[in-house]
N, C-alpha and C positions, 0 to 999 in steps of 0.2 A: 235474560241478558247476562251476558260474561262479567267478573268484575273486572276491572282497567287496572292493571298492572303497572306500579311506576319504579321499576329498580333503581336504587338510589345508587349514584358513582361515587358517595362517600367513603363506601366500601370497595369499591374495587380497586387495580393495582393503579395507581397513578404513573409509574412506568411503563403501561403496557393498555393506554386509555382508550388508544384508538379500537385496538384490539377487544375490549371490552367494551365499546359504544358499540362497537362490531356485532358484535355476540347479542345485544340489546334487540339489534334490527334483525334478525334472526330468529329472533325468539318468538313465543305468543302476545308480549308485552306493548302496549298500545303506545305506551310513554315511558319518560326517562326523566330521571328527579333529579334536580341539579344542586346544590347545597350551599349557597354563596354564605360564608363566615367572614364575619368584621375583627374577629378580637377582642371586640367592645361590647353589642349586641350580646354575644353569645362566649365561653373564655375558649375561643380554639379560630384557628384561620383555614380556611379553604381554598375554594376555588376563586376568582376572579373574571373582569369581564374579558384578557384575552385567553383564557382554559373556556371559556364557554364559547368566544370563537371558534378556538380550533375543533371543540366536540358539537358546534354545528356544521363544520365542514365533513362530521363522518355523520353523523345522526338522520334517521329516518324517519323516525320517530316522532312524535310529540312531545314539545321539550316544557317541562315543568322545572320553574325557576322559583327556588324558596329562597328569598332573601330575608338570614337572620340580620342583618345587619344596621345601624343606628342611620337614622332618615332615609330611612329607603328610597323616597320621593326624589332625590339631589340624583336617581341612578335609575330610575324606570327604563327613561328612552334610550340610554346604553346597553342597558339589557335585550330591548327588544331588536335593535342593530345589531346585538351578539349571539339574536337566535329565539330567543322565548318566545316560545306561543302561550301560556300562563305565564302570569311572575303572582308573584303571593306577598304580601308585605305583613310582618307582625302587627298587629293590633297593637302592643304595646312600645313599640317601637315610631308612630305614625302620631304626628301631634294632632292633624287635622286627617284625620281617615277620610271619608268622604273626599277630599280633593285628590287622594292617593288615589283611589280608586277610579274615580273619575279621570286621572292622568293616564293611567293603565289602559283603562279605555280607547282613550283616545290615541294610544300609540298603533291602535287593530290587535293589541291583547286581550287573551280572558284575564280578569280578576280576580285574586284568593286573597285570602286574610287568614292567618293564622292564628292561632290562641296556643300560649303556652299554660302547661297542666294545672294553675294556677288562676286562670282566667274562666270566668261562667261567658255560655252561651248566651246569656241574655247582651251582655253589654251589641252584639248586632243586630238587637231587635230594629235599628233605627236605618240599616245600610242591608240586610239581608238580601231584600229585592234585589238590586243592585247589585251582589256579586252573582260570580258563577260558579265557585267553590271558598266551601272553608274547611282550611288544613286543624285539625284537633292534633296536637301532638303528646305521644303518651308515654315520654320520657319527659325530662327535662333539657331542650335544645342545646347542642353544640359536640357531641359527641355519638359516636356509631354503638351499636352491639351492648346498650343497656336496656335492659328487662322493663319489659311493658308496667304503667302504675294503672291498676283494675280497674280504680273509678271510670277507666275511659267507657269502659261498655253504658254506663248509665250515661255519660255525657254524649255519647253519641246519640243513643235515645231520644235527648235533650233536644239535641240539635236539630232532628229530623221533625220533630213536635213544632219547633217555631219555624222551620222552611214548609212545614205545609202549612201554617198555620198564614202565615205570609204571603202564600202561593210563589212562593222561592222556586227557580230554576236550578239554584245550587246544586253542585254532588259535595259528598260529604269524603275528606279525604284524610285517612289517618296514618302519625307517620311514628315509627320509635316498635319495637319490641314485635314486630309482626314478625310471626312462626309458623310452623304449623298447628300448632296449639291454639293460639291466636288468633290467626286470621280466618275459620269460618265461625267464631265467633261474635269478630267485629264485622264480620259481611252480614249474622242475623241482626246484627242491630242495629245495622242501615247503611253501613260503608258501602260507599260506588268504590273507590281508591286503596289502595294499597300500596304504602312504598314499603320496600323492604330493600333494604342493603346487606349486612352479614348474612340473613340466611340466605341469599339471591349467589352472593359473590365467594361467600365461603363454603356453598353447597359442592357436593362430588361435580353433580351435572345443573349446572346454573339455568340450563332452556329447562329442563324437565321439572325446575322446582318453580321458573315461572309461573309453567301449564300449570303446574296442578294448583296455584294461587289464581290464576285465572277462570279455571274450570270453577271455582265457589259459584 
C-alpha cells in the first residue's frame, strides 16, 4: 500500500492558492492538510473557515483539517460546511475529548486527535477505538519549515503498539520536519500519513517530490 500524501497549504504561496490547490489535485497526493491557527492555541494565525471555503471550491482531493486552535468543539460543524472530510482537534486543547470527537462524528466526518511533542500516547488509551486517525506532531505546533525532534520515531512505534493492541482502525499521521531523510524512516515505523509543506512547496517540481513521498 502507497503512503497518503497530505501537502500542507501552510507552505504554499497564499497569493497564488487556488493555483497550488491546483497542483495538489494533479499530483499523486490523496489529501490536502489544511492548518487552521488561533493565535492563542498555537503563537501564529492562519487560515480560517472562509480560506477553507474558497480551497473547497478548487479541492479534489480529501481535505484534512488540523485545527490548532482553543475549543475546537465551539467550530466542528463550521468546518465541515467549509469542506472537511477529517478535522483533528488537539488533545490538549479539548476539555471534554470524547464529546469532541463524538461531535465530529456526527457532522459525517473522520476524527483525529493530535498530540503535541510533549504529550505520551497513552493519554488515548481510553478514545483510541473511536478515532480514525492520530496526528503525532514532530515539531512543536504553529509554524512551517522546523526540523523534525527524533523521539518521534519511537513514539510512533508507541502508538501503533496501542492501535493494535486496541484493535484501532486509526492511521497514524505525522506532521512537522518530513524530508527526504525523514520520511522513509517514519513510514518504517508505521506512518500511513505524511504532510509535508516546505519540502512539497519549496521543491524545484512539487508533483515529483509528492511521488516519490508517496512511492514509500
Amino acid at each position: 500500500m502507497s503512503t497518503i500524501v497530505s501537502p500542507s497549504l501552510l507552505a504554499a504561496d497564499f497569493a497564488n492558492l487556488q493555483r497550488d490547490v491546483e497542483l495538489v489535485n494533479e499530483s499523486a497526493a490523496e489529501w490536502v492538510h489544511i492548518d487552521v491557527m488561533d493565535g492563542m492555541f498555537v503563537p501564529n494565525i492562519s487560515f480560517g473557515i472562509p480560506v477553507c471555503e474558497a480551497i473547497n471550491r478548487h479541492a479534489k482531493v480529501f481535505q484534512d483539517v488540523h485545527l490548532m486552535i482553543e475549543e475546537p468543539g465551539k467550530y466542528v460543524e463550521a468546518f465541515r460546511k467549509a469542506g472537511a472530510d477529517l478535522i483533528t482537534v488537539h488533545y490538549e486543547a479539548c476539555r471534554h475529548l470524547h464529546r469532541d470527537i463524538q461531535l465530529i462524528h456526527s457532522t459525517g466526518a473522520k476524527a483525529g486527535v493530535a498530540l503535541n511533542p510533549h504529550t505520551p500516547v497513552a493519554v488515548l488509551e481510553e478514545v483510541i477505538e473511536d478515532l480514525d486517525l492520530v496526528l503525532l506532531m514532530s515539531v512543536n505546533p504553529g509554524f512551517g519549515g522546523q526540523k523534525l525532534i527524533p523521539g518521534i520515531y519511537d513514539k510512533v512505534q508507541r502508538l501503533k503498539e496501542l492501535i493494535e493492541k486496541k484493535n484501532s482502525k486509526a492511521l497514524i499521521e505525522v506532521d512537522g520536519g518530513v524530508n527526504a531523510d525523514s520520511a522513509p524512516k517514519l513510514v518504517e515505523a508505521g506512518v500511513d500519513v505524511l504532510v509535508a509543506g516546505s519540502y512539497v512547496f519549496g521543491s524545484e517540481d512539487p508533483k515529483a517530490t509528492i511521488q516519490q513521498l508517496n512511492e514509500l
